[in-house]
C-alpha positions as CSV (number, residue, x, y, z in Angstrom):
1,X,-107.6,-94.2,42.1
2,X,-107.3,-96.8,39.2
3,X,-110.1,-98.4,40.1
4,X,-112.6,-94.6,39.5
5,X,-110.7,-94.3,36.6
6,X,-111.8,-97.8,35.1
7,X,-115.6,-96.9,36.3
8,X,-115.3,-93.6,34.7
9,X,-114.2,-94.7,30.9
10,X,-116.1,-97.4,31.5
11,X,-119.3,-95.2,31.6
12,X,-117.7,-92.6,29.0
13,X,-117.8,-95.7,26.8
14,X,-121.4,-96.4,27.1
15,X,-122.7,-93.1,27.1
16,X,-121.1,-92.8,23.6
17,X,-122.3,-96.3,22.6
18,X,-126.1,-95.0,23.6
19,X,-125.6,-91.8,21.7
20,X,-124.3,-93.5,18.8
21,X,-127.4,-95.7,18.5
22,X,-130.1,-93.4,18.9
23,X,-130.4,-91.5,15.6
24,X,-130.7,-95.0,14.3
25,X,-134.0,-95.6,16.9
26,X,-135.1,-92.5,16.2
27,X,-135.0,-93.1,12.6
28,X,-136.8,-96.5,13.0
29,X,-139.6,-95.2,15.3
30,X,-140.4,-92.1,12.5
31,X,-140.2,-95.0,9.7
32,X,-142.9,-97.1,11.5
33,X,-144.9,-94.3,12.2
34,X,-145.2,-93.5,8.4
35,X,-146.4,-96.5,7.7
36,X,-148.3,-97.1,10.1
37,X,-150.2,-94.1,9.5
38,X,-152.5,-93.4,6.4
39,X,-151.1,-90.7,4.4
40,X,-154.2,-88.1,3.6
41,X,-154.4,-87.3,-0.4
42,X,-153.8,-83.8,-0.7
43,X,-156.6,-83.8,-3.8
44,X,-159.7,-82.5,-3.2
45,X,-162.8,-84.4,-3.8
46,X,-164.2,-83.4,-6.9
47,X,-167.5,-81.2,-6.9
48,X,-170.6,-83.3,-8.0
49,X,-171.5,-82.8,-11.4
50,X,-175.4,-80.7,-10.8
51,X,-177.7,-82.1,-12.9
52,X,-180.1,-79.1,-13.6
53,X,-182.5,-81.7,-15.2
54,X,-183.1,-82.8,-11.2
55,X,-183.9,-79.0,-10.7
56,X,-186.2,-79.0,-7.4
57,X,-187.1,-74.9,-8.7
58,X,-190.8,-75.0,-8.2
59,X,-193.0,-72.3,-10.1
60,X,-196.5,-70.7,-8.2
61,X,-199.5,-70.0,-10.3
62,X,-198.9,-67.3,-11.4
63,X,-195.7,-67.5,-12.8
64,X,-197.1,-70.9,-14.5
65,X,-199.9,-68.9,-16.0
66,X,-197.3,-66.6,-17.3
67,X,-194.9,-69.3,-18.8
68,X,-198.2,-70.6,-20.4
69,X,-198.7,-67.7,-22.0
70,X,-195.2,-67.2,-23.3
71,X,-195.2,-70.2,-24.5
72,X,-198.5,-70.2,-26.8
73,X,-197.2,-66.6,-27.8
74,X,-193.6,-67.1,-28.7
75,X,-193.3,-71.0,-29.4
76,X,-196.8,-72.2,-30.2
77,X,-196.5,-71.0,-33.9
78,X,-193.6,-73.2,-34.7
79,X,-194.2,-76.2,-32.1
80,X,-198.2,-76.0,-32.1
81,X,-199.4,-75.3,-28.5
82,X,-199.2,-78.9,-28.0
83,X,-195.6,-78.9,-28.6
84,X,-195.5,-81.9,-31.6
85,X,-194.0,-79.6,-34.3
86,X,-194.1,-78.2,-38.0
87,X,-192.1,-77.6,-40.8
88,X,-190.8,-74.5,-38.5
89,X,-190.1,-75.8,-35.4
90,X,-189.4,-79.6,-34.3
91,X,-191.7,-81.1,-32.3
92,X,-190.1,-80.7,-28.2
93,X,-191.9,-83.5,-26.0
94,X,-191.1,-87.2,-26.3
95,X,-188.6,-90.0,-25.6
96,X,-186.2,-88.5,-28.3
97,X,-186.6,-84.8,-27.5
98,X,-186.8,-84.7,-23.8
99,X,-182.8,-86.2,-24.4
100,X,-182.3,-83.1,-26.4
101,X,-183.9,-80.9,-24.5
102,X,-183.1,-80.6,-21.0
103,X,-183.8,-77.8,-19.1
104,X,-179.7,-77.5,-19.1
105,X,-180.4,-76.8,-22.7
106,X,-183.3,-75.0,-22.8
107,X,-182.2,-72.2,-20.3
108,X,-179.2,-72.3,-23.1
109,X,-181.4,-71.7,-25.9
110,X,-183.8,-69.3,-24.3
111,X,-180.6,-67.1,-22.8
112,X,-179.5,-66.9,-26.9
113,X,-182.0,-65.7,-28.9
114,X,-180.1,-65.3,-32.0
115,X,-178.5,-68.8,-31.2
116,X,-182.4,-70.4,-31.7
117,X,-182.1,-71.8,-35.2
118,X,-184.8,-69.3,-36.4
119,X,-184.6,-65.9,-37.4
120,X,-188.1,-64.8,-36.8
121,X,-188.3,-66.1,-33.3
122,X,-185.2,-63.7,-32.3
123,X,-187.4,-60.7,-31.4
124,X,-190.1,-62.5,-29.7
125,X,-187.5,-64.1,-27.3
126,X,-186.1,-60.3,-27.2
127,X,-189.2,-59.6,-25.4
128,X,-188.6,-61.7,-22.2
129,X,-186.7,-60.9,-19.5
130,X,-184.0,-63.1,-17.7
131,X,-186.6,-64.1,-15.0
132,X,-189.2,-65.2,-17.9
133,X,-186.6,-67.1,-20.1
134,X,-185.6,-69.3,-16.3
135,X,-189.2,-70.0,-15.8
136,X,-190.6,-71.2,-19.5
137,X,-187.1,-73.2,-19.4
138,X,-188.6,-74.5,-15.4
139,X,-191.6,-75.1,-16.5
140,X,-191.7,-76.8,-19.9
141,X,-188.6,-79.0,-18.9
142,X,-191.3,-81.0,-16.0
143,X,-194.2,-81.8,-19.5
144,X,-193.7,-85.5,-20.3
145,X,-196.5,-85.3,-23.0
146,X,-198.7,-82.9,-25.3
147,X,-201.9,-83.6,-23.1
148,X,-200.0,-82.0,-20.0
149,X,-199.9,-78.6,-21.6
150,X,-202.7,-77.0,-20.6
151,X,-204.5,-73.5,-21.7
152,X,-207.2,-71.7,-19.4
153,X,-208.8,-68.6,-20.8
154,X,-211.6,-66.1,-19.0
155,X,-214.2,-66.8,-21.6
156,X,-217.1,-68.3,-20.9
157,X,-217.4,-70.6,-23.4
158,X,-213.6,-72.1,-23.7
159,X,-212.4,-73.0,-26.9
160,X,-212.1,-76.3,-28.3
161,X,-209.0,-78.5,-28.0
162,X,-209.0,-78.6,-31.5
163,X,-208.8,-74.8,-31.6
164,X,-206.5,-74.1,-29.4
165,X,-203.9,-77.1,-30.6
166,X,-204.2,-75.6,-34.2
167,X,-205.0,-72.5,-33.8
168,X,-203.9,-70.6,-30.9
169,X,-200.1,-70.2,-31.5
170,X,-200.8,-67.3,-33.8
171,X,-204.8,-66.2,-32.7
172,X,-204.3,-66.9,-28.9
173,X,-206.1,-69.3,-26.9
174,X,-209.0,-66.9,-26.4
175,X,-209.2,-65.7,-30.1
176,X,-207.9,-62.2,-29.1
177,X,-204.8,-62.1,-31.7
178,X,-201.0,-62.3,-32.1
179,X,-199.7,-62.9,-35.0
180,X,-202.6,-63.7,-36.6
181,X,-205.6,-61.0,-36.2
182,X,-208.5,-60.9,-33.5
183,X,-211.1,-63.8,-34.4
184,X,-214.2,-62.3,-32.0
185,X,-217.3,-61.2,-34.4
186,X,-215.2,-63.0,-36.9
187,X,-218.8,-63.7,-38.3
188,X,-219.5,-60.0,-38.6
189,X,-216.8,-59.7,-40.8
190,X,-217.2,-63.0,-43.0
191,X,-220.0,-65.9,-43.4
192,X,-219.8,-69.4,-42.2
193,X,-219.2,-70.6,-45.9
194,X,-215.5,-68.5,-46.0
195,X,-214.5,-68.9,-42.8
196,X,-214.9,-72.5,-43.9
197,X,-212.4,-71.9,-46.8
198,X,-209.6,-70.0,-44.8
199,X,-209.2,-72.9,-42.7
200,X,-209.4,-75.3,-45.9
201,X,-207.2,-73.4,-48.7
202,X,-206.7,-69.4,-47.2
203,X,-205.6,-68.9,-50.3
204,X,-208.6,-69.2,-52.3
205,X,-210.5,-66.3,-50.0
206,X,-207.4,-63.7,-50.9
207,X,-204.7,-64.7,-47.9
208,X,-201.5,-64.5,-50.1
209,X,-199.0,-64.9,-47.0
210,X,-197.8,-68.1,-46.1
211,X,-198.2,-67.4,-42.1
212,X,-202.0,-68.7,-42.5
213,X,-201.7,-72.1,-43.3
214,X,-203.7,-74.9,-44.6
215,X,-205.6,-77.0,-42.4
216,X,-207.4,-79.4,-44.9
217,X,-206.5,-82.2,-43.2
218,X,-209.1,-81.1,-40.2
219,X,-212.2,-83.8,-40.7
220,X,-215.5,-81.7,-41.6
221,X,-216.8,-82.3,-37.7
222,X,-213.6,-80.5,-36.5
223,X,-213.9,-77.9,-38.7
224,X,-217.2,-77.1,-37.8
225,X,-216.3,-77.3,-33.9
226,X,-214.1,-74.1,-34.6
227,X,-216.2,-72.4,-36.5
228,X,-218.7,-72.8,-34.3
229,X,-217.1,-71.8,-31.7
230,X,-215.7,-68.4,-33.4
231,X,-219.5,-68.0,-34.2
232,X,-219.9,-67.8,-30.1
233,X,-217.5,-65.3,-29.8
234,X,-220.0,-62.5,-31.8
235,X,-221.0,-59.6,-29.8
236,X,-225.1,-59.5,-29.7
């Protein structure tokens, strides 16, 4: 009787040494787990910055005819057609100005109107729509240089480069008008001789505004290439 008493505290002694012990096991396993594991940062990875300079947008050809014609509408008279500048506008193509003005910022600009730095371009900007602003912004943010701005008209006898880079901002690549007046039968209306002077001094002819300026600085061959051209443009 002794003796199964012995055996039984025996094994009541053990049973309390085992569950003594195992918390402490238990606490060991879980601690080598944790380190064992990698702990997963509960931070999100940040968004990549989208560069809308990288844009993929693509425009067909006819909305690239239209963003042409936007542009030597509403732009041309302060950036000339070709984009290098005046005393109105700064010129927009170039190392320099392609920094400036990315398409990021142009869709800014274009979004703004009354944020454009001048006045008078306010109500032509007015006159686009969303969709138009996107797609001048599209298309003028993929020039690299004046010489890949290019201007098609329907006339038969397309005007000059010099014509168009001096002149069309205000008279339209095809002569028809905008801010300046219609130039066809031009030649009806004035001789050769004073067509001659409103390119060199308007002023001395009667133009009193300052929207027609002075072009002296044309080479006589030049000057004669428009003219000539204007000359074409007579109805017979």
């Amino acid at each position: 009787m002794k003796t199964i008493k012995l055996y039984f505290l025996a094994g009541f002694v053990c049973v309390s040494l085992l569950l003594q012990s195992w918390p402490t096991q238990a606490s060991d396993f879980q601690s080598k787990t944790r380190r064992q594991t990698p702990i997963k940062s509960k931070k999100k990875a940040a968004n990549p910055t989208v560069n809308a300079d990288t844009s993929t947008d693509e425009l067909n050809e006819e909305k690239t005819k239209k963003a042409v014609k936007n542009w030597v509408y509403l732009c041309a008279p302060c950036h000339t057609v070709q984009a290098t500048g005046t005393e109105n506008g700064p010129p927009l193509l170039g190392v320099k100005a392609k920094r400036k003005f990315t398409l990021v910022q142009l869709k800014r600009i274009f979004a703004k109107p009354e944020d454009h730095g001048l006045s008078e371009a306010i109500p032509a900007f007015r006159k686009l729509n969303q969709a138009e602003r996107e797609e001048l912004a599209i298309w003028f943010s993929k020039l690299t240089k004046p010489e890949d701005i290019v201007v098609t008209t329907d006339l038969p006898n397309p005007p000059p480069f010099i014509f168009v880079q001096n002149c069309a901002g205000c008279h339209a690549p095809d002569a028809t008008g905008n801010i300046g007046p219609n130039l066809h039968n031009v030649i009806n209306r004035r001789n050769r001789e004073t067509i001659l002077k409103l390119i060199n001094d308007p002023a001395s002819v009667g133009i009193t505004s300052n929207i027609m300026p002075t072009f002296s600085e044309l080479s006589e061959e030049e000057q004669k290439e428009i003219v000539d051209w204007l000359c074409s443009l007579a109805t017979k």
